[in-house]
C-alpha positions as CSV (number, residue, x, y, z in Angstrom):
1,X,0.7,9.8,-23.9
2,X,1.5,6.5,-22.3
3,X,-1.3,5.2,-19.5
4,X,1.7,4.0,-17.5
5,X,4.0,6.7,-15.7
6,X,6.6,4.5,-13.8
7,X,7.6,1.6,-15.8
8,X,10.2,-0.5,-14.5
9,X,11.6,-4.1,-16.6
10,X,14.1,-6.7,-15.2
11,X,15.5,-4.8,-12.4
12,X,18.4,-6.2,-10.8
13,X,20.8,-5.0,-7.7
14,X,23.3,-6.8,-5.5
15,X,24.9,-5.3,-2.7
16,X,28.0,-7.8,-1.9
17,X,26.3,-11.4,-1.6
18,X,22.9,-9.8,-1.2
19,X,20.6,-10.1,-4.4
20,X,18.2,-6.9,-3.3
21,X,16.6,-6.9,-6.8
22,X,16.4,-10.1,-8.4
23,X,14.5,-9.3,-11.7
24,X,11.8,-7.0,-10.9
25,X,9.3,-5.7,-13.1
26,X,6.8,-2.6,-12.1
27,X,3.7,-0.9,-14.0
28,X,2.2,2.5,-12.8
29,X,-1.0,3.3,-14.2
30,X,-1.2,7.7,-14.8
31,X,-3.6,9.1,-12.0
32,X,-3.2,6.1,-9.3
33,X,-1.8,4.8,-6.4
34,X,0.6,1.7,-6.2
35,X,1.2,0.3,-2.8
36,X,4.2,-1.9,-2.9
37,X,4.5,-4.6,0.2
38,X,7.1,-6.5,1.3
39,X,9.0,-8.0,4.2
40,X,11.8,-5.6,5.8
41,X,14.8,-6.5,3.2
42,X,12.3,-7.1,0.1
43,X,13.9,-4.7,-1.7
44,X,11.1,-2.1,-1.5
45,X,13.5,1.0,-0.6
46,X,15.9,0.0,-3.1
47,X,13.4,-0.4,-6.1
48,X,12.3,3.2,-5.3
49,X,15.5,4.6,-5.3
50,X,16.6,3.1,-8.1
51,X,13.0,4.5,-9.9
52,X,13.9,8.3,-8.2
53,X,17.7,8.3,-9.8
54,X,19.5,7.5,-6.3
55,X,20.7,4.4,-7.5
56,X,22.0,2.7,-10.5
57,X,20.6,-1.2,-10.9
58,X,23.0,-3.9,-12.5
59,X,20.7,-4.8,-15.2
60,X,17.1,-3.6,-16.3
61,X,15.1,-0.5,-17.6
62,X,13.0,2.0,-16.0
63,X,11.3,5.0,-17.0
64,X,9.2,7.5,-14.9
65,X,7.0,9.8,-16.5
66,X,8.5,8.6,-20.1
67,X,12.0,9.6,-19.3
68,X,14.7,7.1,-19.0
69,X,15.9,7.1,-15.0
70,X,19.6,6.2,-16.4
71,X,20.2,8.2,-19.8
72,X,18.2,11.4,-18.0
73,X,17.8,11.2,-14.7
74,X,18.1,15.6,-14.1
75,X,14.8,15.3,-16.1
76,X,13.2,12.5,-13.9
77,X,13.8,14.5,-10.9
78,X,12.4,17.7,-12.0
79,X,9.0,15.5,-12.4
80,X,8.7,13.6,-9.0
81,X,9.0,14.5,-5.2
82,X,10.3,11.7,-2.6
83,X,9.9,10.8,1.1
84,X,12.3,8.5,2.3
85,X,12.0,6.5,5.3
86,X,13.9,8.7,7.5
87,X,13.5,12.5,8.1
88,X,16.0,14.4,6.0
89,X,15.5,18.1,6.5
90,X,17.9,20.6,7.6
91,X,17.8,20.2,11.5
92,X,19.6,24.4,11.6
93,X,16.7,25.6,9.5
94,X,13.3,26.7,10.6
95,X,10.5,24.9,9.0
96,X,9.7,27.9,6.3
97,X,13.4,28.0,5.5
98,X,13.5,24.1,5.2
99,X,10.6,24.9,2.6
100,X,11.6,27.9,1.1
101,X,15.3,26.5,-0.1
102,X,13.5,23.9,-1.6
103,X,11.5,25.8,-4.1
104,X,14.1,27.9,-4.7
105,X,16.0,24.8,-5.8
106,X,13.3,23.8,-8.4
107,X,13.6,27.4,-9.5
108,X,10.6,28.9,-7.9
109,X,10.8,32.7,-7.2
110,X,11.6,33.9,-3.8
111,X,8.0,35.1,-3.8
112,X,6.2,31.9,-4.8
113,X,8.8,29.5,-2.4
114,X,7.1,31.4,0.3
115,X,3.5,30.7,-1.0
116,X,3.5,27.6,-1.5
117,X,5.9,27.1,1.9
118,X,3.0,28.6,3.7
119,X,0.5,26.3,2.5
120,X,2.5,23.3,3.2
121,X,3.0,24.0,6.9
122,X,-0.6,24.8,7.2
123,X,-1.8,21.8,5.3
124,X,0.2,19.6,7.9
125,X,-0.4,21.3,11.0
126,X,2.9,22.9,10.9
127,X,2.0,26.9,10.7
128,X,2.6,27.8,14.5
129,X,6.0,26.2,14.5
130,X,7.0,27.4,10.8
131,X,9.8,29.8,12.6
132,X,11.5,27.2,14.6
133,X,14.2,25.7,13.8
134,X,13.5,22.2,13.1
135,X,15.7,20.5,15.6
136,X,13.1,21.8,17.9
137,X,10.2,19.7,16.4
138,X,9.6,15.9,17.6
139,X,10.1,13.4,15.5
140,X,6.1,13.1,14.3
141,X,6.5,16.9,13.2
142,X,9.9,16.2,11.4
143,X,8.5,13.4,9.4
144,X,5.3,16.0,8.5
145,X,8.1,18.7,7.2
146,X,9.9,15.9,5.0
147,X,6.5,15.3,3.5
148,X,5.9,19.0,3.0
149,X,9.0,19.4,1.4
150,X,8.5,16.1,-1.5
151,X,5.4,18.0,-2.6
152,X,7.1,21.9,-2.7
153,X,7.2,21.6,-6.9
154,X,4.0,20.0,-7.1
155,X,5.5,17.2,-8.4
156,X,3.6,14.4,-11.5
157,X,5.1,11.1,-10.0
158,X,5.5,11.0,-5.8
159,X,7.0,8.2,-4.5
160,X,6.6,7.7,-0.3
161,X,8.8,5.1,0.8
162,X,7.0,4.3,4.4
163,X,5.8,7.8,5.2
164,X,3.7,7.6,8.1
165,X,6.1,5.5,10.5
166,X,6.4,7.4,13.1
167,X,3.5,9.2,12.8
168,X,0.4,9.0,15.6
169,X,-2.8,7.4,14.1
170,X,-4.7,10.8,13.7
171,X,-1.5,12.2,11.9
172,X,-1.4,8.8,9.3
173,X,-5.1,9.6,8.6
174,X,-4.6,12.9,8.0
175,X,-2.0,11.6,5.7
176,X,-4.0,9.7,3.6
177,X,-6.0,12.6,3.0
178,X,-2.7,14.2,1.6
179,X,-2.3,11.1,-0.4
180,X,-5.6,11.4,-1.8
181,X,-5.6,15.3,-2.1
182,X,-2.7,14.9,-4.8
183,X,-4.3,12.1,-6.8
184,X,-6.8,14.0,-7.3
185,X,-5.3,16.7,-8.1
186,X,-3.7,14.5,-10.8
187,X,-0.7,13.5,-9.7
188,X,0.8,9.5,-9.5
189,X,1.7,8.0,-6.3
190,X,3.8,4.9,-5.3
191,X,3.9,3.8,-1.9
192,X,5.7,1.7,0.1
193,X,4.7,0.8,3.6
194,X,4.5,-1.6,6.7
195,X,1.1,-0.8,7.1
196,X,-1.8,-3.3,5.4
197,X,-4.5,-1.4,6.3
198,X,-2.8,1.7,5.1
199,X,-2.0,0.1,1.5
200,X,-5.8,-1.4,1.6
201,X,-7.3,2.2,2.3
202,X,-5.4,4.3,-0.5
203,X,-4.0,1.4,-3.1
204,X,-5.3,1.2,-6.4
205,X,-3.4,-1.8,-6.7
206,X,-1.0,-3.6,-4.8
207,X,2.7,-5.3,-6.0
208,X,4.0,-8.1,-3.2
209,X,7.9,-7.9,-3.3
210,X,10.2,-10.4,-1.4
211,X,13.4,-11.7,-1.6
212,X,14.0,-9.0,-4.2
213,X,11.2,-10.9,-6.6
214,X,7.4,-9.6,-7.3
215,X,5.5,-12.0,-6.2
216,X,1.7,-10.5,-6.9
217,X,0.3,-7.2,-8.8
218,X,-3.4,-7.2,-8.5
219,X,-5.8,-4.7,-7.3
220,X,-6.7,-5.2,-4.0
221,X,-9.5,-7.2,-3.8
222,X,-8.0,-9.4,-7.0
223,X,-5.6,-10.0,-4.3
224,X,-8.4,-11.3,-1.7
225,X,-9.9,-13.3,-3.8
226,X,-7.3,-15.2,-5.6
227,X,-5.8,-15.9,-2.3
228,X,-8.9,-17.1,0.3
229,X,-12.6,-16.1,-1.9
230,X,-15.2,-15.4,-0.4
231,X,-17.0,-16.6,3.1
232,X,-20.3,-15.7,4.0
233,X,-20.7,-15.2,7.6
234,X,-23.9,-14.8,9.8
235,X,-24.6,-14.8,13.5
236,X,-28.2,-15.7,14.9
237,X,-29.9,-13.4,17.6
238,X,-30.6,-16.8,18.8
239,X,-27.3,-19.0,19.6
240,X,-29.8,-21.9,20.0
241,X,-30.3,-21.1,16.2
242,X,-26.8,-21.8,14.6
243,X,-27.4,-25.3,13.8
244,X,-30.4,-24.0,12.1
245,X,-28.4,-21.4,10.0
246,X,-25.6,-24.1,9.5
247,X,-28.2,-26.1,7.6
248,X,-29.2,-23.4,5.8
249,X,-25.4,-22.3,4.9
250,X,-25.1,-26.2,3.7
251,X,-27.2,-25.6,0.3
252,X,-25.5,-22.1,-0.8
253,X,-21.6,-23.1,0.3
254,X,-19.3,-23.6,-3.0
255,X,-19.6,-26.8,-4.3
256,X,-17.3,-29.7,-2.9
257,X,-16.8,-27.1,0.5
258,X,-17.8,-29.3,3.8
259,X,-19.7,-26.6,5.1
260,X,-20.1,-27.8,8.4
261,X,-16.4,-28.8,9.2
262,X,-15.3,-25.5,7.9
263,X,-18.2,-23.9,10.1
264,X,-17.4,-25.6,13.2
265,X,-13.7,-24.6,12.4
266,X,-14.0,-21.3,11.8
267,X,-16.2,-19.6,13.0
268,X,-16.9,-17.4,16.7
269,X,-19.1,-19.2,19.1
270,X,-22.7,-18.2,17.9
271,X,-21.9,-17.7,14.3
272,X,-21.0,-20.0,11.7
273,X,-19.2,-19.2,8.3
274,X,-18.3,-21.0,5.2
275,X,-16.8,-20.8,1.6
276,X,-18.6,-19.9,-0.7
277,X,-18.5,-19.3,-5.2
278,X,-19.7,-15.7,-6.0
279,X,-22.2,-12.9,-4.3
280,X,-25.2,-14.5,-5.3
281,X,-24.9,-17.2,-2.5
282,X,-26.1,-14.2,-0.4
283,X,-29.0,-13.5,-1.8
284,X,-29.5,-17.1,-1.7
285,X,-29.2,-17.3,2.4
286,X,-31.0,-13.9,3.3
287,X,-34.9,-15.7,2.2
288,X,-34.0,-19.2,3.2
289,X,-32.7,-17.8,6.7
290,X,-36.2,-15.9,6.7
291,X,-38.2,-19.0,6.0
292,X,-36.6,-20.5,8.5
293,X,-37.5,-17.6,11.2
294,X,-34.0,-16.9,12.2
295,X,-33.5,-13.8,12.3
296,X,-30.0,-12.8,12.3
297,X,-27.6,-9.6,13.6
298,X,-24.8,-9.9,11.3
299,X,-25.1,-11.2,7.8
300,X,-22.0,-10.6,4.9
301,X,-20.0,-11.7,2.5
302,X,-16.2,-11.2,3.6
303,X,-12.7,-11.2,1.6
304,X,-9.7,-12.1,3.3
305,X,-8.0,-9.1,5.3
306,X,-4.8,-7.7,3.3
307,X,-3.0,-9.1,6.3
308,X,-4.0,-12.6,5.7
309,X,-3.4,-11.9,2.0
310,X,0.2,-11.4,2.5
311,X,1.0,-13.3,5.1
312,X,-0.6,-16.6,2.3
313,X,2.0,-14.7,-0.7
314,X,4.8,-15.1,1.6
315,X,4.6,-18.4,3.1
316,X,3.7,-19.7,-0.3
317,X,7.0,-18.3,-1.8
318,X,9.0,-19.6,1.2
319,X,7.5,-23.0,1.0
320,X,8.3,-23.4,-3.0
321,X,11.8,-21.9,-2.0
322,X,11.7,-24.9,0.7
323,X,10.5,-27.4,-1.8
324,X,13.1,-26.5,-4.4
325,X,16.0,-26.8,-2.1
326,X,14.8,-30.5,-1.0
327,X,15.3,-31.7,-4.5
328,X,18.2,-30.3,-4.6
329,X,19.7,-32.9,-2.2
């Protein structure tokens, strides 16, 4: 059995003079999560509905848990549950019923739809309103019930194409919970979303799409540190101290860094922080800081935030694209 349950090669869609897909290539490791980012228009949405059967691409090959999306797509739906980025349950229908029609669908007995319906609406905080009809919920609670339903057949491959917007911050957490409750019950999960800290928290890697190209696949600290490294950052319990601990970041900063330019630069008044080449250089500045007697309140290594991250990938691409055009003319 393949390692890889979502395999997507050379995917390419245009919608009039829009290229969406432009090419795109995706690996899914069996058992993980893969957050994909991208700027509104990427082509996020219509990479994943291309992967769940919704949508035939111009060019390329794709397979999701082995089977061919084009030649047998019935069979790739039987295998994976989707939330797309709008609610799309029956607004007539209470939220049992909602649930209940969908296990019947996968062919589920009357008996077990209502089981597993039941745990669903508890699991997501919907059991005192499961005999409402849904147009009666608020738009948090419909988004909750469109999750429910993607994970009725307990489905291999899950893809979540922005699930949590709408959702209050307690209710995204809880999310994640669900996200990890179903990897660990085995199943695969690819994620779109808007949200950097959300793909940081529950990613085991992380694809950057825009303008319909992948631009990165790493894990997500591969991503960090190919993009900014590492700085080590430290803040005296004596301001009077930080030329003291600037000195001392001098000898352990990665060579060829001007520590104290990118101190004075960067850092919050009474802390300084530079660049540096591995972990070690901490272990380096805890003793000499102690020789020194300064004693310190915050002392770590730090990785670029995922926001920084992608905010780099993209302006990198748009400034080749820039560059490209000018020789052009």
């Amino acid at each position: 059995m393949s390692d890889l349950v979502v395999r997507a090669e050379g995917l390419r869609k245009r919608f009039g003079k829009t290229q969406a897909l432009d090419g795109v290539d995706l690996a899914m490791r069996r058992g993980t999560v893969l957050g994909v980012l991208g700027p509104n228009g990427a082509g996020k949405t219509t990479a994943v509905r291309v992967l769940a059967t919704l949508l035939r691409p111009d060019e390329g090959h794709a397979e999701v848990a082995g089977i061919d999306v084009l030649k047998e797509p019935q069979r790739v739906r039987r295998r994976i549950g989707l939330t797309g980025q709008y609610a799309s349950v029956d607004e007539d229908l209470t939220g049992t019923q909602n649930l209940v029609l969908i296990g019947l669908l996968l062919d589920l007995t009357n008996k077990d739809a209502r089981k597993r319906a039941a745990e669903l609406l508890e699991w997501f905080d919907l059991a005192e309103a499961a005999d409402r009809p849904a147009k009666t919920y608020s738009g948090g609670m419909r988004r909750r019930l469109d999750l429910a339903a993607s994970l009725v057949g307990h489905p291999e491959v899950i893809f979540l194409d922005e699930p949590t917007t709408g959702l209050d911050p307690a209710k995204r957490e809880d999310m994640w919970g669900v996200v990890r409750t179903q990897v660990t019950q085995g199943a695969s999960v690819l994620l779109t979303t808007q949200y950097l800290d959300e793909a940081d928290a529950l990613a085991d890697e992380i694809v950057v799409i825009n303008k319909g190209r992948v631009i990165a696949h790493d894990t997500p600290e591969g991503l960090k540190r190919r993009v900014g490294g590492l700085t080590l950052k430290v803040r005296p319990a004596d301001p009077a101290r930080v030329p003291d601990a600037l000195a001392v970041l001098d000898a352990v900063a990665a060579p060829g860094t001007n520590a104290s330019a990118d101190a004075a630069a960067g850092a919050r008044p009474g802390a300084v922080s530079v660049p540096v080449s591995g972990d070690s250089a901490l272990d380096e500045a805890l003793p000499a800081l102690r020789r020194a007697g300064i004693e310190v309140v915050d002392l770590g290594l730090h990785l670029p935030s995922l926001d920084e991250v992608f905010h780099a990938l993209t302006r990198d691409q748009a400034d080749s694209a820039a560059a490209k055009e000018a020789e052009l003319v």
